[in-house]
DRENDO-1510 file (C-alpha; in Angstrom, 1 decimal, always signed):
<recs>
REC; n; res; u; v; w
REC; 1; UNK; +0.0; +0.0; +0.0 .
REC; 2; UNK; +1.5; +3.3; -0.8 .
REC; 3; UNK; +2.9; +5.7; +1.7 .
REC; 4; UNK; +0.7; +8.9; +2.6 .
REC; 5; UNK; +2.4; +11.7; +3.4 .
REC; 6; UNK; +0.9; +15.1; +1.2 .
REC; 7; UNK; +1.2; +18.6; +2.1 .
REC; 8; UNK; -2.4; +18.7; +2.6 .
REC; 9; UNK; -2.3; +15.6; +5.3 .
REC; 10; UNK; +1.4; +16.0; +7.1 .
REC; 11; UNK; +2.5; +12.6; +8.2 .
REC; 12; UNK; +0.4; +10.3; +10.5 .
REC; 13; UNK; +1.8; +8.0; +12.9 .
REC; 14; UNK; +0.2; +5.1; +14.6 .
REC; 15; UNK; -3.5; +3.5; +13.9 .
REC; 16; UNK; -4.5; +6.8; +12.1 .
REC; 17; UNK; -2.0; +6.2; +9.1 .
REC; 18; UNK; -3.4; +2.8; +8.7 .
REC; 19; UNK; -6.7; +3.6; +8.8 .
REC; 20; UNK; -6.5; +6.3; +6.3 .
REC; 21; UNK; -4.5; +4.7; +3.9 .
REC; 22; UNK; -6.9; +2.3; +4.0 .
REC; 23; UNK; -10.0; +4.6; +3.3 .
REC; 24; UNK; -7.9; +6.4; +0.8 .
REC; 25; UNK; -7.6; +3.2; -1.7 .
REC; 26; UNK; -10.8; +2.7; -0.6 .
REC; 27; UNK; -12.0; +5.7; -2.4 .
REC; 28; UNK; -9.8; +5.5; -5.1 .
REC; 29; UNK; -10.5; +1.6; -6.0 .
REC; 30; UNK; -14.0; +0.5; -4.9 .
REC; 31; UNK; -15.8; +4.1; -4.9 .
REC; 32; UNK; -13.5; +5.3; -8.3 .
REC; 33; UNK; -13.5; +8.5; -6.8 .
REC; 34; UNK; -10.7; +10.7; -8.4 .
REC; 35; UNK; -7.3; +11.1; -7.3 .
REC; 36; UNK; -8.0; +14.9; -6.4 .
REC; 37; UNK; -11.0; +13.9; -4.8 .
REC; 38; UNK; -9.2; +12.0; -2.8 .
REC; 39; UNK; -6.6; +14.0; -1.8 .
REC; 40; UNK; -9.8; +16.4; -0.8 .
REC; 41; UNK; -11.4; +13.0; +1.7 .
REC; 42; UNK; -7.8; +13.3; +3.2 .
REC; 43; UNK; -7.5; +16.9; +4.0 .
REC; 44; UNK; -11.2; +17.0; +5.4 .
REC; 45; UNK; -9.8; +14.2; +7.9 .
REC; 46; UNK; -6.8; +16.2; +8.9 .
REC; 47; UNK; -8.9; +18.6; +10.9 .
REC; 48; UNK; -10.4; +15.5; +12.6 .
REC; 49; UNK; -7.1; +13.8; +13.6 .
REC; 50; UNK; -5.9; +17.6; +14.7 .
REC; 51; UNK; -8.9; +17.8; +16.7 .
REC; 52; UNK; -9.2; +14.2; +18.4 .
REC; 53; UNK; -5.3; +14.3; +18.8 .
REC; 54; UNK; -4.8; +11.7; +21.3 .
REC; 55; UNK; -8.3; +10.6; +21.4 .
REC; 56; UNK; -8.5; +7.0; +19.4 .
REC; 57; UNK; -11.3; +7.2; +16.3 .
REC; 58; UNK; -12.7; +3.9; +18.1 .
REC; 59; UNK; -13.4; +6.4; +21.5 .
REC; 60; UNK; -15.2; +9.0; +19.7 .
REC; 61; UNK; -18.6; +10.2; +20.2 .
REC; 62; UNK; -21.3; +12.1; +19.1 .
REC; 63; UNK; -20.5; +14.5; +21.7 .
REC; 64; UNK; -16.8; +15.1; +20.5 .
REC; 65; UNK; -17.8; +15.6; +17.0 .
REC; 66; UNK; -20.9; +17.9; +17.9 .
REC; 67; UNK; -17.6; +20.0; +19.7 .
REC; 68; UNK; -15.4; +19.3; +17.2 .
REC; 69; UNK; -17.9; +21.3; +14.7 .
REC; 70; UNK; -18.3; +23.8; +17.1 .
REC; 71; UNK; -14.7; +24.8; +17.2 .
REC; 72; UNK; -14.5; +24.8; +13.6 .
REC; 73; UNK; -17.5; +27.0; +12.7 .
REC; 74; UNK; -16.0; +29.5; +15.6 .
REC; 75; UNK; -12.9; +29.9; +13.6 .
REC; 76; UNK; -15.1; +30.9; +10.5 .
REC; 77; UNK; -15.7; +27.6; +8.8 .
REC; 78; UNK; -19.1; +28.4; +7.1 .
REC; 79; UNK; -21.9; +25.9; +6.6 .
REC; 80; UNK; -21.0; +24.4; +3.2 .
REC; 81; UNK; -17.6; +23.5; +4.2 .
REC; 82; UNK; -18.8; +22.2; +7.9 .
REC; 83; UNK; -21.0; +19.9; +6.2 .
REC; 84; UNK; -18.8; +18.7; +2.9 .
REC; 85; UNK; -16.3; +17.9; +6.1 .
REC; 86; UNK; -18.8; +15.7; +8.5 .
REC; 87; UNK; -19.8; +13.7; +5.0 .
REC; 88; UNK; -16.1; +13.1; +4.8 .
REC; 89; UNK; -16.1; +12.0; +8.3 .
REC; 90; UNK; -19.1; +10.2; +8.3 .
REC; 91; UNK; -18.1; +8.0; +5.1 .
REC; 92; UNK; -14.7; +7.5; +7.0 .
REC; 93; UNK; -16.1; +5.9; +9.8 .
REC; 94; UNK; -18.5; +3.7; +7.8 .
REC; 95; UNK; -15.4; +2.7; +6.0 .
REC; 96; UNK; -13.7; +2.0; +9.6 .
REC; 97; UNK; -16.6; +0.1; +10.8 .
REC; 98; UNK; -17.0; -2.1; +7.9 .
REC; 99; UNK; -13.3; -3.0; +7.6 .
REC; 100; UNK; -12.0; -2.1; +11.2 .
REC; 101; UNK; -14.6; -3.2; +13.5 .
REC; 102; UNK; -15.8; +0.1; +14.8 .
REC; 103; UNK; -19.0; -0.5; +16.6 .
REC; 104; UNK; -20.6; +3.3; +15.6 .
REC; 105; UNK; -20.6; +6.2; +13.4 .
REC; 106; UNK; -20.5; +9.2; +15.8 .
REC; 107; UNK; -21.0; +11.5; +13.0 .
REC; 108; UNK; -24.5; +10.0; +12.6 .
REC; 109; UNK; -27.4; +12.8; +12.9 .
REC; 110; UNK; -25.6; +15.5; +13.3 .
REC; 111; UNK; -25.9; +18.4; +10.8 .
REC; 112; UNK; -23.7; +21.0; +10.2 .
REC; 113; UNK; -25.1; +24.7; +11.2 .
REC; 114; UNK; -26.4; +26.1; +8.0 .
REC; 115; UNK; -25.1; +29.7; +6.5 .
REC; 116; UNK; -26.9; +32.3; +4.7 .
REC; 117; UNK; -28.4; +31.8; +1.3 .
REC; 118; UNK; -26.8; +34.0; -1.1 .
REC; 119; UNK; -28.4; +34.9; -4.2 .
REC; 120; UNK; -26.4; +34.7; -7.3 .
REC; 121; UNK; -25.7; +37.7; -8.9 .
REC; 122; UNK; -26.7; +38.2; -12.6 .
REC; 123; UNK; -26.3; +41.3; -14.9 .
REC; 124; UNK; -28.0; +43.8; -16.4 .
REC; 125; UNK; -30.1; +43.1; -19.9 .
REC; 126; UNK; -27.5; +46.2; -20.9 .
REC; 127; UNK; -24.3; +44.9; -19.3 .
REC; 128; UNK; -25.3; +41.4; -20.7 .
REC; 129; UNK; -25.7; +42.5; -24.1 .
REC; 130; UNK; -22.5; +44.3; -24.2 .
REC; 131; UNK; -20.7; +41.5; -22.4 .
REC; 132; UNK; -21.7; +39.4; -25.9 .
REC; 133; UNK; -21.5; +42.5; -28.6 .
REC; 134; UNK; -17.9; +41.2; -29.2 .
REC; 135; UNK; -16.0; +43.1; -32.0 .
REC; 136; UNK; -15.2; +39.2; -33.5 .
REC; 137; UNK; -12.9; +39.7; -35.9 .
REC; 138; UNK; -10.5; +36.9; -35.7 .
REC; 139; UNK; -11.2; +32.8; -35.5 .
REC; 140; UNK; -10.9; +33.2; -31.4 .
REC; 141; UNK; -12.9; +36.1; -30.9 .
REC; 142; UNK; -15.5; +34.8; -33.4 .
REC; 143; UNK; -15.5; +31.6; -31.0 .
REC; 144; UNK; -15.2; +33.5; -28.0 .
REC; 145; UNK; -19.2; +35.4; -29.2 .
REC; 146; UNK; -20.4; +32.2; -30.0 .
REC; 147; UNK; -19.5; +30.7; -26.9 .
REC; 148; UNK; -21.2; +33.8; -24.9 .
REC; 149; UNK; -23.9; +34.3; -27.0 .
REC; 150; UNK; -24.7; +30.4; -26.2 .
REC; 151; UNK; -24.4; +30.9; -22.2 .
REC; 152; UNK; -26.6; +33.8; -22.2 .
REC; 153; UNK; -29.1; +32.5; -25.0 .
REC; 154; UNK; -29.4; +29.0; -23.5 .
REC; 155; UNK; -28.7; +29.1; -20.0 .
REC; 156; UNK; -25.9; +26.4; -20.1 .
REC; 157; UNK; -23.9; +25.5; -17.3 .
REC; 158; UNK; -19.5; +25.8; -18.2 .
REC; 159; UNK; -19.8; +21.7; -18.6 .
REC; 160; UNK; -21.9; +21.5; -20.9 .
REC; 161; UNK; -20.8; +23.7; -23.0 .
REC; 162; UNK; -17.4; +22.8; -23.3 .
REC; 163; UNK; -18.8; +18.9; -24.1 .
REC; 164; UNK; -20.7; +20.2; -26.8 .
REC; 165; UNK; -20.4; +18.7; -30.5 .
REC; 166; UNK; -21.4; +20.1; -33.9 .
REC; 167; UNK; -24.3; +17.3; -34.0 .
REC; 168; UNK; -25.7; +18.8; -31.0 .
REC; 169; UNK; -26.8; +21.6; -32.7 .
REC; 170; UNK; -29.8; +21.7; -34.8 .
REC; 171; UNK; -29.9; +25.6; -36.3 .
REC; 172; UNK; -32.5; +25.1; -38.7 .
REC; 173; UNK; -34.8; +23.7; -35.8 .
REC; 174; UNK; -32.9; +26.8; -33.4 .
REC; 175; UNK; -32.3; +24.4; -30.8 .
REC; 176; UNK; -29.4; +22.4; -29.3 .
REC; 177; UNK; -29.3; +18.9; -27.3 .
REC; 178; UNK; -27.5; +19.5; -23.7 .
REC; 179; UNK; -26.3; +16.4; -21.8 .
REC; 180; UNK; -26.2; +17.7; -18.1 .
REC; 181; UNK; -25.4; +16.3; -14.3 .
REC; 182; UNK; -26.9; +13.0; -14.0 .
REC; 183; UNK; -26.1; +12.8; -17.9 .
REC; 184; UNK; -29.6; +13.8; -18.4 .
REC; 185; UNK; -30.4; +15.1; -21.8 .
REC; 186; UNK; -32.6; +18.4; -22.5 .
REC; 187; UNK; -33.7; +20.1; -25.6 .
REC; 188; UNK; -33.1; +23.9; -25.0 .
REC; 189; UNK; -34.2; +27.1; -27.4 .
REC; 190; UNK; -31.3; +29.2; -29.5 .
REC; 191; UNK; -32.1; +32.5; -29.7 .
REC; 192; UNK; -31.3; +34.5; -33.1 .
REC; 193; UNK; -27.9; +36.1; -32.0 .
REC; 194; UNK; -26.6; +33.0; -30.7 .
REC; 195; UNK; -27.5; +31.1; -34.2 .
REC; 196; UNK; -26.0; +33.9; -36.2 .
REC; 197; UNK; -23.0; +33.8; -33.8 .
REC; 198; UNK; -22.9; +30.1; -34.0 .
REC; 199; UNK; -22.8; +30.2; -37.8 .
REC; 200; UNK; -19.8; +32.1; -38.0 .
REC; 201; UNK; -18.3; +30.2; -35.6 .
REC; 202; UNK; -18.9; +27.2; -37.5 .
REC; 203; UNK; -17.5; +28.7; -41.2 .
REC; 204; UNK; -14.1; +29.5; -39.8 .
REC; 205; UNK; -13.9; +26.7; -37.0 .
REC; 206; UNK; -11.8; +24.5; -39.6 .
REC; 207; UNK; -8.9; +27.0; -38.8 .
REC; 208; UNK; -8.4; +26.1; -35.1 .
REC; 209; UNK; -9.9; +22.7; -34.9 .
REC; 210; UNK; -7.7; +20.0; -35.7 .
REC; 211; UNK; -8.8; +17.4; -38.4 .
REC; 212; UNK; -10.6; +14.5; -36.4 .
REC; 213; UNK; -11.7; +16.9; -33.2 .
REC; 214; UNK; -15.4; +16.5; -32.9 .
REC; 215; UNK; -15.7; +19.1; -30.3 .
REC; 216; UNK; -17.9; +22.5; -31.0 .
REC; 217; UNK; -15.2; +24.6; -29.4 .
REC; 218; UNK; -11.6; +24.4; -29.8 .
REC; 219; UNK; -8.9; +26.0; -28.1 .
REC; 220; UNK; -5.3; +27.1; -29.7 .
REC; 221; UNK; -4.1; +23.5; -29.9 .
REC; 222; UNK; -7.5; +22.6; -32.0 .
REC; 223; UNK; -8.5; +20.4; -29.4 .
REC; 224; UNK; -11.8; +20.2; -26.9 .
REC; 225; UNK; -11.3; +23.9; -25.3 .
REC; 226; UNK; -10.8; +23.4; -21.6 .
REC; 227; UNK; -13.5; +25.2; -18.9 .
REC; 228; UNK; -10.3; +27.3; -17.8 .
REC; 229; UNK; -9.7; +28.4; -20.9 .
REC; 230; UNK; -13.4; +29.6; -21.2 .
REC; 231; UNK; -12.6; +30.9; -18.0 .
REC; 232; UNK; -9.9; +32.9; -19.0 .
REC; 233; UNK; -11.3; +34.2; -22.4 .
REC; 234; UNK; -15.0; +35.3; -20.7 .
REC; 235; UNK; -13.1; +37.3; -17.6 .
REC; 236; UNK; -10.5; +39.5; -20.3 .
REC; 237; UNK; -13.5; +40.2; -22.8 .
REC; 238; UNK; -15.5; +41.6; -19.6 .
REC; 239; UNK; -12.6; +43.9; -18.9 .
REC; 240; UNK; -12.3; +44.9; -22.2 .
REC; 241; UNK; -16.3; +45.4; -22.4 .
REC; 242; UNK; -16.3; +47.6; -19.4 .
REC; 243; UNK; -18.3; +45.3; -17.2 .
REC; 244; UNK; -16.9; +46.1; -13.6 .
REC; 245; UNK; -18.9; +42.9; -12.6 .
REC; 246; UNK; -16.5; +39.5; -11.6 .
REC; 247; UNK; -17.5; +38.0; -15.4 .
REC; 248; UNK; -17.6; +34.1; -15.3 .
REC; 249; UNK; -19.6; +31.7; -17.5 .
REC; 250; UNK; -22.0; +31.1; -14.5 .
REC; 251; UNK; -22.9; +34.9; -14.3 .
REC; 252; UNK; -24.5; +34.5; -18.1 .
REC; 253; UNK; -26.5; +31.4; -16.9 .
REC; 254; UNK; -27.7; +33.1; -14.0 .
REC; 255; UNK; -28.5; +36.6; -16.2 .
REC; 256; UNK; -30.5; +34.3; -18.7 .
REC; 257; UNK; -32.3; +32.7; -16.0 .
REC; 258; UNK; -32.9; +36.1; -14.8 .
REC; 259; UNK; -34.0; +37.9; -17.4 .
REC; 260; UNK; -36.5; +34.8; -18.8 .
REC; 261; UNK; -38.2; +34.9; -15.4 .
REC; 262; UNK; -38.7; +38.5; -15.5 .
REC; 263; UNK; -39.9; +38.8; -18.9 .
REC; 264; UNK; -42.2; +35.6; -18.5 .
REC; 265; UNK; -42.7; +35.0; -15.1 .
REC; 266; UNK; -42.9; +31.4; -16.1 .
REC; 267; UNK; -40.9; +29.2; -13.6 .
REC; 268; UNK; -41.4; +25.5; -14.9 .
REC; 269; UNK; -40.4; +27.1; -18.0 .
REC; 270; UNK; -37.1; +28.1; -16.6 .
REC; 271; UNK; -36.4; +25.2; -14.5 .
REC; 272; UNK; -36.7; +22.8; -17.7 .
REC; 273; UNK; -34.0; +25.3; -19.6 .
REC; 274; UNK; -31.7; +25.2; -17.1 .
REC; 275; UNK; -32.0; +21.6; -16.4 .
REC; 276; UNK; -32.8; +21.8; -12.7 .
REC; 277; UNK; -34.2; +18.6; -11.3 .
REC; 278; UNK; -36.2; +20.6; -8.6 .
REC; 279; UNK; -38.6; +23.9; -9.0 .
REC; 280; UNK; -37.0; +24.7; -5.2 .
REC; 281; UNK; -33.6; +25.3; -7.2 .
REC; 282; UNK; -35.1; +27.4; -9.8 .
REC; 283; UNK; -37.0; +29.8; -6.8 .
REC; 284; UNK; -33.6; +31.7; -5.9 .
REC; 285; UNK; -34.2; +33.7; -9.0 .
REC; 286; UNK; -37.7; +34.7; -7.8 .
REC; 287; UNK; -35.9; +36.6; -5.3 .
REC; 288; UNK; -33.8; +37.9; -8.0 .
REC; 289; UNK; -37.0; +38.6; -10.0 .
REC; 290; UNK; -38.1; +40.7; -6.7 .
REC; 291; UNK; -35.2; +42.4; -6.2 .
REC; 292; UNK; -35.1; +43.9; -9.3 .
REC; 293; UNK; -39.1; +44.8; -9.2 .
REC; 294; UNK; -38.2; +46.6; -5.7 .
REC; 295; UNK; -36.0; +48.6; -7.5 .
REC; 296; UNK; -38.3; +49.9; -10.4 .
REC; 297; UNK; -41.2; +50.5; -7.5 .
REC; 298; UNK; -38.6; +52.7; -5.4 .
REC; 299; UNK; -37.6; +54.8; -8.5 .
REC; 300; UNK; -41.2; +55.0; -9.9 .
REC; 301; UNK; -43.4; +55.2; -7.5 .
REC; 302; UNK; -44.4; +58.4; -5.5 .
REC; 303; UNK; -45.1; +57.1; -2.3 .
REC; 304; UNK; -42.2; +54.1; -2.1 .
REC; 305; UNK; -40.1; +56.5; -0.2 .
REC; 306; UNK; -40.5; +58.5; +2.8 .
REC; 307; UNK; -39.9; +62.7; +1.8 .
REC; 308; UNK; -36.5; +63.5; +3.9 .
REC; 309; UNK; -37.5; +67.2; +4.2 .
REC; 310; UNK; -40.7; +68.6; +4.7 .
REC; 311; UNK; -41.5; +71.6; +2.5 .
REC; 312; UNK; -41.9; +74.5; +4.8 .
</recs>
């Protein structure tokens, strides 16, 4: 069995190395989990080890672990990470009674406090637009509008657009095939600037791609562009376009999403574009929706705000 000693871990003496070089081929043979992943299980499960210290795994209790979180979320550990840790934990212990002859999970019913809700930002239909209105005058740029024009016309999430093929797309119909998480398949709209965009793309895409790439987008090597590289592309063009806004591929999805909502009001509508499995995902952009409504009703209406001076 391989020796585990990573920057993210430090080196483990005793039962503890063991035990977690155990769970870590675990992961990596039986669960197939990546090799990143991994190394993620394994730095959750430092801060356990730290916090136990001399305490053996088999002595722990709910009690320590309901502490252990405590300590944690008082050093600023928010909700999300609290509770991507105790899975971690409570997966390791299943491993350890399975294959160690642990008689309990003390990670079992607890739940990690919860943090705020943020809404996701989205732009304006103005910044939007002139995130898109790229002056495309060379093979990357052209493929840099198409790619934009396809997040904000579609909704699609970074993943799915980067998987994307040429027989995905169905222009005359306006409409292109999405496989998503779950590799669940959806039919989604094209809007007219993202077809035209598309088109271009697709007369000039023979100078980038290489000759047996199938992939819609290529990057300089003519192979599958890489989400970084999207990444990358999408965060200079909003400098260059004036959008003081952090630009990311997400930000279109969520301005699309935005936008649809506010000029339909038609939630299942949305959901089943953006490929959500539940209508309680979808909500957070009702909020959005509000938000912006709250705004137009404080600048239009003559009683939204209290007078701050009384005419004498």
């Amino acid at each position: 069995m391989p020796d585990i000693s990573t920057p993210a871990l430090g080196t483990l003496e005793g039962p503890n190395r063991q035990y977690l070089q155990g769970y870590l081929a675990w992961l990596r043979n039986e669960k197939r989990y990546s090799e990143l992943t991994a190394e993620n299980y394994a730095r959750d499960l430092r801060h356990l080890f730290e916090l136990a210290a001399d305490t053996p795994l088999a002595s722990l209790k709910i009690h320590h672990i309901r502490r252990y979180i405590a300590q944690l979320h008082s050093k600023g550990l928010g909700g999300r990470s609290l509770a991507r840790m105790l899975s971690a934990w409570r997966g390791f212990f299943v491993y350890l009674m399975r294959d160690h002859g642990f008689a309990d999970n003390p990670c079992v019913g607890l739940r990690a406090p919860k943090s705020p809700k943020a809404l996701p930002q989205a732009l304006s239909p103005d910044e939007a637009a002139r995130l898109v209105d790229l002056h495309a005058d060379t093979p990357e740029a052209i493929r840099d509008k198409a790619m934009f024009e396809l997040f904000y016309s579609s909704g699609l999430r970074l993943a799915e657009l980067v998987n994307l093929d040429p027989s995905q797309l169905d222009i005359g119909a306006g409409e292109v095939r999405v496989t998503g998480k779950g590799s669940k398949t959806r039919v989604v709209p094209l809007g007219q600037f993202a077809i035209a965009a598309l088109q271009a793309w697709l007369a000039v895409r023979d100078q980038l791609a290489k000759a047996d790439e199938a992939a819609l987008f290529v990057g300089a090597r003519g192979q599958r562009i890489s989400p970084r590289v999207v990444q990358l592309r999408m965060k200079q063009w909003g400098i260059k376009q004036g959008i003081t806004s952090n630009v990311h591929p997400h930000l279109l999805r969520h301005s699309f999403a935005t936008h649809v909502l506010q000029s339909s009001g038609d939630l299942r509508a949305v959901q089943e574009m953006l490929g959500h499995a539940s209508i309680s995902t979808t909500q957070v952009y009702t909020h959005l929706d509000f938000q912006y409504l709250s705004k137009i009703y404080d600048a239009a209406h003559p009683r939204a705000k209290k007078k701050t001076q009384e005419k004498t």
